[in-house]
N, C-alpha and C positions, 0 to 999 in steps of 0.2 A: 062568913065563910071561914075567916080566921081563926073564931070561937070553935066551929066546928072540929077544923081542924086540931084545935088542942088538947080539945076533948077525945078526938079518935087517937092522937098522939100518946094521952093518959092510959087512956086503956090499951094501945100496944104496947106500953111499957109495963103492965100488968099480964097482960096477956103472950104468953113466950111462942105462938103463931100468929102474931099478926106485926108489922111492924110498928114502931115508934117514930122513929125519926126523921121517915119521911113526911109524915103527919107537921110535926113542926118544922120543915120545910117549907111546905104547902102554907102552914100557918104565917110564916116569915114573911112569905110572899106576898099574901091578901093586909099580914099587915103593916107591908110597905108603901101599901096605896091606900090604905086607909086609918092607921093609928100609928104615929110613931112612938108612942109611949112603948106600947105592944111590942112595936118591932123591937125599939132599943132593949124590951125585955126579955125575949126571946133570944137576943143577939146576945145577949150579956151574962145568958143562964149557966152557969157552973158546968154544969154536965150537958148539956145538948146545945149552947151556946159555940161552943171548937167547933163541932160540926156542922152547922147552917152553914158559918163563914167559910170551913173549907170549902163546901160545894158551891156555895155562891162565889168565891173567888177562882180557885180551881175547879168547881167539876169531880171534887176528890172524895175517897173515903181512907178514912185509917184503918190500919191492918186489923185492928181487931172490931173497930163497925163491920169489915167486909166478913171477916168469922163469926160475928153473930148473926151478919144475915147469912149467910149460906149453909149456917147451921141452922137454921131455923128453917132453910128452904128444904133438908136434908128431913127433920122432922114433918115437916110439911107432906114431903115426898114417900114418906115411911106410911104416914096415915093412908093414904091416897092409897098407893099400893095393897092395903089392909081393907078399904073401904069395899063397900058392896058395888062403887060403882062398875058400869060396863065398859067395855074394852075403849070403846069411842072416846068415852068417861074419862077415864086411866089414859088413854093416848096425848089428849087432849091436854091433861092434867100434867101432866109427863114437858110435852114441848112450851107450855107455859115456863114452867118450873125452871124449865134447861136454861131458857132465853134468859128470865129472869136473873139463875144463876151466871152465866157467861157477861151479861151486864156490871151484874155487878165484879166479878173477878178482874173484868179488863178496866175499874175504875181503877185511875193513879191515884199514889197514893200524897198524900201534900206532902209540901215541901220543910224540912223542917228548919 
């Protein structure tokens, strides 16, 4: 599951609608019960390493994780609205979106 996750991790960070870094979250997790190697390498990674440990200590995101996601959710939300989908569709798509955004905006931010 780990592996998995690192892999979907790769490609949200390739991909500017999908996320990343929840990906190695999820990743951090499976490989806290099963490889510490993994984990310690994940935990230690230059660039997505800050952020596991914020949320696994705090629960947090930093100002500009919360601006890429919610710009990304913003993009997200633009296609949808463009989409052929139907109103249900769009409705649907809509109150996902919102949730997701208001989660993420009320994350604190760590401490510094």
């Amino acid at each position: 599951m780990g592996i998995s996750c690192v892999i979907l991790g790769v490609i949200g960070v390739i991909l500017p609608v999908m996320p990343g870094t929840i990906f190695f979250i999820m990743a951090a997790y499976f490989f806290g019960r099963s490889s510490d190697k993994l984990e310690s390498w994940l935990l230690s990674h230059p660039k997505y390493g800050p952020s596991i440990v914020n949320w696994r200590l705090y629960k947090s995101m930093s100002r500009a994780a919360k601006k890429a996601a919610l710009t990304g959710m913003l993009v997200g939300f633009i296609f949808l609205m463009i989409s052929p989908a139907g109103r249900i569709g769009k409705s649907c798509g809509t109150l996902f979106i919102l949730s997701c955004a208001i989660y993420v905006y009320t994350r604190p931010e760590p401490p510094q």
